[in-house]
DSSP file (Angstrom, degrees, kcal/mol; ACC not computed):
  #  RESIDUE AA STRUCTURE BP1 BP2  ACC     N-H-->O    O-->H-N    N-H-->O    O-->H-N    TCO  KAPPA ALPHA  PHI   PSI    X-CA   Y-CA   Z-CA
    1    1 A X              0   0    0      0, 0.0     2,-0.9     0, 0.0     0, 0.0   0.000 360.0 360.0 360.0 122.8  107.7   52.5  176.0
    2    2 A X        -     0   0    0      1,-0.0   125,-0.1   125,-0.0   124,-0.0  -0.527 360.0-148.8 -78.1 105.0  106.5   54.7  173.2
    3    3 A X        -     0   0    0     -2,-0.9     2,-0.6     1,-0.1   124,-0.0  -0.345  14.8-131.6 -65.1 158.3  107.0   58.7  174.8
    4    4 A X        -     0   0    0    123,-0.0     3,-0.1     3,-0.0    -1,-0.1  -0.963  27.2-114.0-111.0 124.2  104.3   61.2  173.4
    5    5 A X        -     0   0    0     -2,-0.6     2,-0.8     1,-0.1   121,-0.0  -0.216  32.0 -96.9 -64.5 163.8  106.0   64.3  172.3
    6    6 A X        -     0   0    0      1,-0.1    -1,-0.1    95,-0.0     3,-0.1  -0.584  37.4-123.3 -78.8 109.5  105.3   67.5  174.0
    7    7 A X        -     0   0    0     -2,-0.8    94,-0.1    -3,-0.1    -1,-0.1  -0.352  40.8-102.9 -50.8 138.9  102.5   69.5  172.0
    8    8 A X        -     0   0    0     93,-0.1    -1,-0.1     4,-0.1     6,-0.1  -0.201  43.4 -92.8 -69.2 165.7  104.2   73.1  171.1
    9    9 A X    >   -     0   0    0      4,-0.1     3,-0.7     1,-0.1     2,-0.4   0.197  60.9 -75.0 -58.8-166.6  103.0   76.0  173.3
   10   10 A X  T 3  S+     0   0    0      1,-0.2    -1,-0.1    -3,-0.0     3,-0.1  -0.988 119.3  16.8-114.0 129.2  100.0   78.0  171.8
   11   11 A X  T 3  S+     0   0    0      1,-0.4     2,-0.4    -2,-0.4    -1,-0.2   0.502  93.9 128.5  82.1  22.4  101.0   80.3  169.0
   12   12 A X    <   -     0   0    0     -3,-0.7    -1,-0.4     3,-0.0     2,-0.1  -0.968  42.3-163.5-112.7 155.2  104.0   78.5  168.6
   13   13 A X        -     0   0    0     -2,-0.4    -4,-0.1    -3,-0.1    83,-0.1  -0.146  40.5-104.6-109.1 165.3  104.9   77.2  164.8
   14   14 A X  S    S+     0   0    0     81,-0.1     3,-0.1    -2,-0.1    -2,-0.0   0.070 123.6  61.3 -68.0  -6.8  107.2   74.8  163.5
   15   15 A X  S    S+     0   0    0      1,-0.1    55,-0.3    56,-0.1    -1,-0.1   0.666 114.9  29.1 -88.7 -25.0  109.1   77.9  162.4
   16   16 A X  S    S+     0   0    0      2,-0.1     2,-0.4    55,-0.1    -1,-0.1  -0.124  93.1 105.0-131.7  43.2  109.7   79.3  166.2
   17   17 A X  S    S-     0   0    0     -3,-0.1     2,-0.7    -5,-0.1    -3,-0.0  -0.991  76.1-126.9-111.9 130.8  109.7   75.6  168.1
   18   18 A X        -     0   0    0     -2,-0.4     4,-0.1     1,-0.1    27,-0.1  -0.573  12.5-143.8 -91.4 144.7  113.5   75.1  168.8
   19   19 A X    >   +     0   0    0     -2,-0.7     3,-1.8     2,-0.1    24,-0.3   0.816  60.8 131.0 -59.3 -16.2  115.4   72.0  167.8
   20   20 A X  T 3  S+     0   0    0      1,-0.3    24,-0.2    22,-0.1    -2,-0.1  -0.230  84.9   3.1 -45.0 117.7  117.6   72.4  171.4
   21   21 A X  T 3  S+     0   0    0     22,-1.1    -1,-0.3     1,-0.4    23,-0.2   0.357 100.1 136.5 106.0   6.6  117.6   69.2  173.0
   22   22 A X  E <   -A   43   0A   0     -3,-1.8    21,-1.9    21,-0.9    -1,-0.4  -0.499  43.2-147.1-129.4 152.8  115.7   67.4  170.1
   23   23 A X  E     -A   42   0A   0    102,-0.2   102,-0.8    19,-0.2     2,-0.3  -0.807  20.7-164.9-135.6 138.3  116.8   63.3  168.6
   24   24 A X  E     -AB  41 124A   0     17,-1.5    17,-2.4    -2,-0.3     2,-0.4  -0.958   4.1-158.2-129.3 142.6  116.0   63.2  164.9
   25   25 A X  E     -AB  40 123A   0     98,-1.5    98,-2.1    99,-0.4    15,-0.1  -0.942  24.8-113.0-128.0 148.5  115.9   59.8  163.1
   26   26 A X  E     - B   0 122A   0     13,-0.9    96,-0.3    -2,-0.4     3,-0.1  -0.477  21.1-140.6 -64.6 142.6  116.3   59.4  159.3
   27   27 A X  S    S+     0   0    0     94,-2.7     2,-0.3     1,-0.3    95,-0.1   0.710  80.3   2.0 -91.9   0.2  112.9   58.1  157.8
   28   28 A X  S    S-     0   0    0     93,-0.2    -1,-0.3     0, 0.0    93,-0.2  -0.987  86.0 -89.2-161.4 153.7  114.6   55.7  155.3
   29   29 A X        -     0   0    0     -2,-0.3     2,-0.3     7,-0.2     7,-0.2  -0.313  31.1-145.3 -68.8 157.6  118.3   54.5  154.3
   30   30 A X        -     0   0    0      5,-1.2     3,-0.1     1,-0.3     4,-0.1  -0.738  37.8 -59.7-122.4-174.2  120.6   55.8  152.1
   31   31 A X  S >  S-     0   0    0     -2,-0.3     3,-1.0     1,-0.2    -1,-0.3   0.294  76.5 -75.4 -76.8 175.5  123.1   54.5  149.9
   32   32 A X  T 3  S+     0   0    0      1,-0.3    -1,-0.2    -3,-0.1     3,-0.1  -0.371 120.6  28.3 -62.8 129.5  125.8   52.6  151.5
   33   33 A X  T 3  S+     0   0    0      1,-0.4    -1,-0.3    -3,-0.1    -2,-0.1   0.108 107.8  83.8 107.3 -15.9  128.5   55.3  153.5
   34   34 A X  S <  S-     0   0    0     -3,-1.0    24,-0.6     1,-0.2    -1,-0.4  -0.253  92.8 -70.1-116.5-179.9  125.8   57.9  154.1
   35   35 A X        +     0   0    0     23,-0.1    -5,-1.2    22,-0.1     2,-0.3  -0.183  52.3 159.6 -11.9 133.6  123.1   58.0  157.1
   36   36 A X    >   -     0   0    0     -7,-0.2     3,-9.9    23,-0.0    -7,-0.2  -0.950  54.5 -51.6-166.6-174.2  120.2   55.8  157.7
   37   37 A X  T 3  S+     0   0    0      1,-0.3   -11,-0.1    -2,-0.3    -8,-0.1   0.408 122.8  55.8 -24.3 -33.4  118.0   54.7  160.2
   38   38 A X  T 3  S+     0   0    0    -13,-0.1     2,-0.5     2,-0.0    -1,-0.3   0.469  90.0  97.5 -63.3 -17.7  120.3   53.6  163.1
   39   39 A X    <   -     0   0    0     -3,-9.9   -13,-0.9    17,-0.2     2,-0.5  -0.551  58.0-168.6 -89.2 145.7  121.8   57.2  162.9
   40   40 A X  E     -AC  25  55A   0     15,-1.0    15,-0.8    -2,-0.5     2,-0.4  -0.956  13.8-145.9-126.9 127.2  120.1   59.7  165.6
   41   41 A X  E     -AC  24  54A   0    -17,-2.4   -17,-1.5    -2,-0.5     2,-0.6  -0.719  10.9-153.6 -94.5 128.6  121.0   63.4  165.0
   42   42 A X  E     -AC  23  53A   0     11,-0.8    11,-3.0    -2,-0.4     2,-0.7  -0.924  26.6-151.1-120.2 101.5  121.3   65.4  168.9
   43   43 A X  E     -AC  22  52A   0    -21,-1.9   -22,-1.1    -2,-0.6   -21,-0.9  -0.797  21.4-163.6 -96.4 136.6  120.5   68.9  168.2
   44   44 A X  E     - C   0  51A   0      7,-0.9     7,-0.9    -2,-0.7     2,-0.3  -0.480   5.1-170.7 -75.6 153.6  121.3   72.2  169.6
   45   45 A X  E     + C   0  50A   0      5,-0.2     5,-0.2    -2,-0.1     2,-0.2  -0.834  12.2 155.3 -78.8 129.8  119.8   75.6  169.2
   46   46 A X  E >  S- C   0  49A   0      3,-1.3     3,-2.7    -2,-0.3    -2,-0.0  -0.687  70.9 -33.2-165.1 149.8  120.7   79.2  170.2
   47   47 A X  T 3  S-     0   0    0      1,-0.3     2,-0.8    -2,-0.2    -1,-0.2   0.753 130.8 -44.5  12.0 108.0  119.9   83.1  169.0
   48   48 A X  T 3  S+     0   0    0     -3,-0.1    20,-0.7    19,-0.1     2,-0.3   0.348 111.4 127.0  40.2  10.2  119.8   81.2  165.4
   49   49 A X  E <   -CD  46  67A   0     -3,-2.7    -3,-1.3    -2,-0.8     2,-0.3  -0.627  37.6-170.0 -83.2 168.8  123.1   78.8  165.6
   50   50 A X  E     +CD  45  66A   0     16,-1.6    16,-0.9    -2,-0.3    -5,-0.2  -0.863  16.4 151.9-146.9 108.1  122.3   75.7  165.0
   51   51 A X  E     +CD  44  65A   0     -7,-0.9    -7,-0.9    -2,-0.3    14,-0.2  -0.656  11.7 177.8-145.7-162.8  124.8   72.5  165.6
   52   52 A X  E     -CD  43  64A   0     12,-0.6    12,-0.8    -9,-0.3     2,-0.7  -0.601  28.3-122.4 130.6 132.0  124.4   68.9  166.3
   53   53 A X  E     -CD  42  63A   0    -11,-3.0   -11,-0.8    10,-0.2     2,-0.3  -0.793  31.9-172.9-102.2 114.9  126.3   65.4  166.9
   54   54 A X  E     +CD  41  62A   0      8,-1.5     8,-1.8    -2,-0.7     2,-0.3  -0.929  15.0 143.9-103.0 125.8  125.3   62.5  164.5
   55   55 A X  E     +C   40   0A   0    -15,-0.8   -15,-1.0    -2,-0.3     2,-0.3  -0.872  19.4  79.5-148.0 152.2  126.3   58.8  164.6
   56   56 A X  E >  S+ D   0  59A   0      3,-1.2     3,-5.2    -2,-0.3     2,-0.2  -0.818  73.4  43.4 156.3 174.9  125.1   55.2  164.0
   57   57 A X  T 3  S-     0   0    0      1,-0.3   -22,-0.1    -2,-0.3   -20,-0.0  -0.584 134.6 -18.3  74.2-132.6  124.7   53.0  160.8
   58   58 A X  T 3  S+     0   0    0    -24,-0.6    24,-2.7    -2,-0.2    -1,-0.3   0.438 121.3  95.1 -52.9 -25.9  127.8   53.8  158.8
   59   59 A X  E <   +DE  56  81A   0     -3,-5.2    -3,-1.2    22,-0.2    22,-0.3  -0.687  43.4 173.2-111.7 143.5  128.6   56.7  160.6
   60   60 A X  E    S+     0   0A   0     20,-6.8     2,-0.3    -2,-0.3    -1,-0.2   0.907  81.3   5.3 -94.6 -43.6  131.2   56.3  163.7
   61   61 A X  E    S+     0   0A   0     19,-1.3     2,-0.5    -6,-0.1    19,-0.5  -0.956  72.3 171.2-127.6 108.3  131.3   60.0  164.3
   62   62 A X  E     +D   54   0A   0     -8,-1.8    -8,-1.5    -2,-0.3     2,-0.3  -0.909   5.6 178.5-140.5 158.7  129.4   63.3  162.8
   63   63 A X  E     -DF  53  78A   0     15,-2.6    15,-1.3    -2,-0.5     2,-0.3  -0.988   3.3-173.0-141.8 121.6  129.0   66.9  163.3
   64   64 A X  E     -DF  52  77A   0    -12,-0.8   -12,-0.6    -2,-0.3     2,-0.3  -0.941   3.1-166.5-128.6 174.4  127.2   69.7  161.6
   65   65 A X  E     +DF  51  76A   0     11,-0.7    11,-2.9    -2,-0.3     2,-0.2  -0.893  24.8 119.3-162.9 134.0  127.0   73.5  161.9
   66   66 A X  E     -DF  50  75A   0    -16,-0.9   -16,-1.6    -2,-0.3     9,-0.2  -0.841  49.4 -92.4 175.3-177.6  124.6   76.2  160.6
   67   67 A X  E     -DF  49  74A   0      7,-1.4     7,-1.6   -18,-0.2     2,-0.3  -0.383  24.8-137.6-119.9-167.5  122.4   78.6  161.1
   68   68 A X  E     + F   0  73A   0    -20,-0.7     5,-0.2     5,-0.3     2,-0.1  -0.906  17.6 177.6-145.0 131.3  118.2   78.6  161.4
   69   69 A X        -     0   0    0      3,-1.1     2,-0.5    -2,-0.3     4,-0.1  -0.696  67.7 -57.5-122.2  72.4  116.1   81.4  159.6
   70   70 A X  S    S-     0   0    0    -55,-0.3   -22,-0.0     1,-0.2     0, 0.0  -0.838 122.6 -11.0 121.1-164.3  112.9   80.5  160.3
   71   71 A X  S    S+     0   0    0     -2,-0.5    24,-2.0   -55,-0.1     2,-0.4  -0.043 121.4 103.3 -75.2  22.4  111.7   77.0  159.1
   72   72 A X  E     - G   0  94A   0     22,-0.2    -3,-1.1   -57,-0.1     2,-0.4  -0.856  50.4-175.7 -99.5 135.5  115.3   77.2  157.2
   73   73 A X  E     -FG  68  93A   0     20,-1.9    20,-1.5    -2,-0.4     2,-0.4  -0.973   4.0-175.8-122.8 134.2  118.2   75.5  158.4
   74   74 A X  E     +FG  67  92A   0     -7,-1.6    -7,-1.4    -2,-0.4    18,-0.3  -0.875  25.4 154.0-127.1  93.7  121.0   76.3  156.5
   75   75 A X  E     -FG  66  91A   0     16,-3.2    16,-2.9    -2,-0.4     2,-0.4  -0.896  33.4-142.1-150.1 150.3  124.3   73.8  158.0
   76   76 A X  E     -FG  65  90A   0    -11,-2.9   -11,-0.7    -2,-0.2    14,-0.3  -0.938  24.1-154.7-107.7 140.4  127.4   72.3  156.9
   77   77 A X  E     +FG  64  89A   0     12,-1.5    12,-2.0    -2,-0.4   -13,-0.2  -0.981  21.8 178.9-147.9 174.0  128.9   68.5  157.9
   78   78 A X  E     +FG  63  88A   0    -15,-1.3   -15,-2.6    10,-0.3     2,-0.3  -0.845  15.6 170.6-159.7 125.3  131.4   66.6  158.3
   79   79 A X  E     - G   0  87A   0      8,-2.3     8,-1.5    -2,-0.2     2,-0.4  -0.968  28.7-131.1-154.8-176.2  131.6   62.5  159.6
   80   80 A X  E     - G   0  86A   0    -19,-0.5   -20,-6.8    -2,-0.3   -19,-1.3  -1.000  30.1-146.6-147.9 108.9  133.8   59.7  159.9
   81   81 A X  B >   -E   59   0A   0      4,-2.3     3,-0.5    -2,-0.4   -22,-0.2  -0.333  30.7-101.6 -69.8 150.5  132.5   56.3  158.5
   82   82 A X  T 3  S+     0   0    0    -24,-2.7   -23,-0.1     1,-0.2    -1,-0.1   0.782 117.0  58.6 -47.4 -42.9  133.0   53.0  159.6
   83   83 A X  T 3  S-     0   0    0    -25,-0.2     2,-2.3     2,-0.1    -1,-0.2  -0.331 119.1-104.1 -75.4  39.7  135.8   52.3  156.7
   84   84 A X  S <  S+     0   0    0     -3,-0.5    -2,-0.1    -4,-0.1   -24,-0.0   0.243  81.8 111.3  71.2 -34.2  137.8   55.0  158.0
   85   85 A X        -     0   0    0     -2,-2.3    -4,-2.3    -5,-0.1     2,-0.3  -0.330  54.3-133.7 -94.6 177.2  137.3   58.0  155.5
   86   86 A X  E     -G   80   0A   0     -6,-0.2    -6,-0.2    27,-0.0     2,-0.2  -0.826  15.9-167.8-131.6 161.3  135.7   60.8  155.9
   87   87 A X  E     -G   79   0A   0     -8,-1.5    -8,-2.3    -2,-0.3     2,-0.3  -0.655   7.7-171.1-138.6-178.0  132.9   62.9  153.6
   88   88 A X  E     +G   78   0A   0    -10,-0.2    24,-1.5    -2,-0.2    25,-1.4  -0.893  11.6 155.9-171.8 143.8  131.7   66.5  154.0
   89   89 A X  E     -G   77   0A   0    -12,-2.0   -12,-1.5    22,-0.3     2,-0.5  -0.823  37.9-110.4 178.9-164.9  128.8   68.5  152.3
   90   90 A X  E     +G   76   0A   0    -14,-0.3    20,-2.8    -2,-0.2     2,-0.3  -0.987  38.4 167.8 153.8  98.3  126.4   71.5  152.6
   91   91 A X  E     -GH  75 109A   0    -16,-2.9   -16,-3.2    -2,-0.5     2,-0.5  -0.979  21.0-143.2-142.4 172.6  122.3   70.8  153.1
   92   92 A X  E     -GH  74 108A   0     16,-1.3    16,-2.8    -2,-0.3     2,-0.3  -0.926  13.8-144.9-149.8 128.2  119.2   72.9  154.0
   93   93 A X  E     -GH  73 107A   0    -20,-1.5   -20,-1.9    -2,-0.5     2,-0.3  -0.930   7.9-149.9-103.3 125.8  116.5   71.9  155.8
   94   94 A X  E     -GH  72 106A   0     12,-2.1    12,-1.7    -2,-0.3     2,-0.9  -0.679  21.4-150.0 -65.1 121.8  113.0   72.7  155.6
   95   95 A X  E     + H   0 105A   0    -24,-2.0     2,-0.3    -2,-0.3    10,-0.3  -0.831  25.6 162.3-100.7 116.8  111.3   72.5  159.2
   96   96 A X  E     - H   0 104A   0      8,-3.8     8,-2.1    -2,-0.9   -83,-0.0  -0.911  37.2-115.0-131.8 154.8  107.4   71.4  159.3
   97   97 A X        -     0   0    0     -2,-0.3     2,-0.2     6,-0.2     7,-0.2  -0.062  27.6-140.3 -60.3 166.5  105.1   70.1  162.1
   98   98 A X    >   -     0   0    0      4,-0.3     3,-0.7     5,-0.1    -1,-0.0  -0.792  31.8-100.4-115.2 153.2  103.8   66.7  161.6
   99   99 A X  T 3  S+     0   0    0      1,-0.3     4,-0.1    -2,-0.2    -2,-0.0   0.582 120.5  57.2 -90.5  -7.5  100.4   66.1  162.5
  100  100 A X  T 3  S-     0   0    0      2,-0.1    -1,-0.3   -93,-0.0     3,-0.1   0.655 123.6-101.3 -89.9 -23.1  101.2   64.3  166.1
  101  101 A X  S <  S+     0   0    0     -3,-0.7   -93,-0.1     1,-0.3    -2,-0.1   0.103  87.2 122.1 130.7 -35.4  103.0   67.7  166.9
  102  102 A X        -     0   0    0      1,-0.2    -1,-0.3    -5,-0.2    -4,-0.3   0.081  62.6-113.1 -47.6 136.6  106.4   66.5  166.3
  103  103 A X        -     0   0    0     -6,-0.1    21,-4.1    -3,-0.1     2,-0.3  -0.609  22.9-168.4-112.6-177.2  108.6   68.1  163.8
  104  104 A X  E     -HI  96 123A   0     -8,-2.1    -8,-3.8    19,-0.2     2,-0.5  -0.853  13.0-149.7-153.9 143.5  110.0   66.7  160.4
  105  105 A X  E     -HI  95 122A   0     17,-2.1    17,-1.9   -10,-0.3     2,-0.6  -0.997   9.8-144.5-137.6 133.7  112.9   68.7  158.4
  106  106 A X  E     -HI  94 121A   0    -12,-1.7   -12,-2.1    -2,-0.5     2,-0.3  -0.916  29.3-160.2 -86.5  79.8  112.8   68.2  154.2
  107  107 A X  E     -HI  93 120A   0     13,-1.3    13,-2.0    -2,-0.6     2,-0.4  -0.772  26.3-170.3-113.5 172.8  116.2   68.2  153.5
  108  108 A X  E     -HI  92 119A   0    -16,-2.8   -16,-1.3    -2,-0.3     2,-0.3  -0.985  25.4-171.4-128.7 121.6  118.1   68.9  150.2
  109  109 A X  E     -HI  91 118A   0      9,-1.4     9,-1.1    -2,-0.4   -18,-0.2  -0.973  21.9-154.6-137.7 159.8  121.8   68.2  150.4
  110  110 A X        -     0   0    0    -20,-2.8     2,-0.5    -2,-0.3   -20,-0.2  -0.399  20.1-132.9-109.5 172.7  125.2   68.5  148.5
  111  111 A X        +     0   0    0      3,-0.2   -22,-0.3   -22,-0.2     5,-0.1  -0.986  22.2 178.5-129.7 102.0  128.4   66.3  148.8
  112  112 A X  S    S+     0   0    0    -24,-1.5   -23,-0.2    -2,-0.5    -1,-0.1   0.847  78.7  48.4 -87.6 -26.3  131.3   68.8  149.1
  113  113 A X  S    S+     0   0    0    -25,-1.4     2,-0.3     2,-0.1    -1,-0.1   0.707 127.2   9.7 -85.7 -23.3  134.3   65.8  149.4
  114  114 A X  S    S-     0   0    0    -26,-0.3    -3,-0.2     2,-0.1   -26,-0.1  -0.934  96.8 -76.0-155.8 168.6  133.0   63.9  146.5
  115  115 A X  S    S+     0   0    0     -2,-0.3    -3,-0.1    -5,-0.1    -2,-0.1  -0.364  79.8  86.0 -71.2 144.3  130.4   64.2  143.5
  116  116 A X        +     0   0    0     -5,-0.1     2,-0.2    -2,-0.1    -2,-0.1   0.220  37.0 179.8 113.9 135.5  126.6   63.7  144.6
  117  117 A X        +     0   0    0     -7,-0.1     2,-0.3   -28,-0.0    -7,-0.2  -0.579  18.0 142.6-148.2-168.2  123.6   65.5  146.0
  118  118 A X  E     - I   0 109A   0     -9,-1.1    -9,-1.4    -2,-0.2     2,-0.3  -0.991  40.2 -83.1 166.9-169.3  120.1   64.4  146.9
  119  119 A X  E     + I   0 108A   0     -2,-0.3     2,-0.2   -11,-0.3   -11,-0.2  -0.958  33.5 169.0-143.7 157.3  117.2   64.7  149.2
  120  120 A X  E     - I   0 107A   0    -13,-2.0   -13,-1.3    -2,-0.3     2,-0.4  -0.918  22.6-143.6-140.9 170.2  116.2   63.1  152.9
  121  121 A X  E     - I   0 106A   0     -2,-0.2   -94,-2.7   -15,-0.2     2,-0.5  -0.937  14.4-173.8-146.9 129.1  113.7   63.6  155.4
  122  122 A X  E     -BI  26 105A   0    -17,-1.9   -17,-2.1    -2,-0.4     2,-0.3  -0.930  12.1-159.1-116.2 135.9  114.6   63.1  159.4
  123  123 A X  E     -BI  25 104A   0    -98,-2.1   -98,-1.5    -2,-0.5   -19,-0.2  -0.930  30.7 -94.4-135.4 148.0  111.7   63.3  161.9
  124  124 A X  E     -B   24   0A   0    -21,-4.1   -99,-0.4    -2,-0.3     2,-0.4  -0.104  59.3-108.4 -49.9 179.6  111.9   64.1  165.8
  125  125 A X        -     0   0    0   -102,-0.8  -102,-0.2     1,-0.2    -1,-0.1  -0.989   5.5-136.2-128.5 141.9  112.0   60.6  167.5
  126  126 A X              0   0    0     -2,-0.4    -1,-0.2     1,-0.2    -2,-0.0   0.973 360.0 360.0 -39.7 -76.7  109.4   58.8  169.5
  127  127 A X              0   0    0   -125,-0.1    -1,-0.2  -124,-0.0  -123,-0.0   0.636 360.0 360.0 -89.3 360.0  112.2   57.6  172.3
């Protein structure tokens, strides 16, 4: 059964909706090691922290930490792949509405454990 997300409150933005309690799904794979579509991000909010517990796909276990300014999220993580090692890196996310009410984060990210940077886009999830 497909849920319908909750429309935001009136006069609330994609800047001042919080991500507490909210499943984000990647909208495509990436390269082999990384995220993709089986991984579901469970995020937290509060006064501006920002944190969240990631796993599926490649990833057995992941965790990031930041802060929110805004539509910015500004967060560092850290995961444990399926071949054992582990990667680490530094992204900001853009947060925007999508047109069913649901939000969508733009993000730009860095590789701190190894060479390689990039872009993704993760959107609330239907279930």
């Amino acid at each position: 059964m497909t849920r319908t997300p909750e429309r935001p409150a009136a006069g609330e933005s994609a800047a001042t909706r919080s991500l507490d309690g909210l499943v984000f799904v990647p909208v495509a794979d990436q390269a082999p090691g990384q995220v993709g579509r089986r991984t579901r991000f469970a995020y937290h909010e509060q006064d501006g922290t920002v944190w969240a517990e990631y796993r599926g796909g490649d990833v057995v276990r992941g965790h990031l930490v930041g802060t929110r300014a805004g539509d910015t999220v500004d967060f560092r993580y850290v995961q444990l792949r399926l071949d054992g090692t582990t990667a680490s890196g530094h992204c900001v996310s853009l947060v925007r509405e999508l047109p069913d009410g649901r939000l969508r984060m733009e993000e730009t990210w860095t590789w701190e454990s190894r060479e390689g940077s990039g872009t993704s886009v993760v959107e609330q999830a239907l279930d």
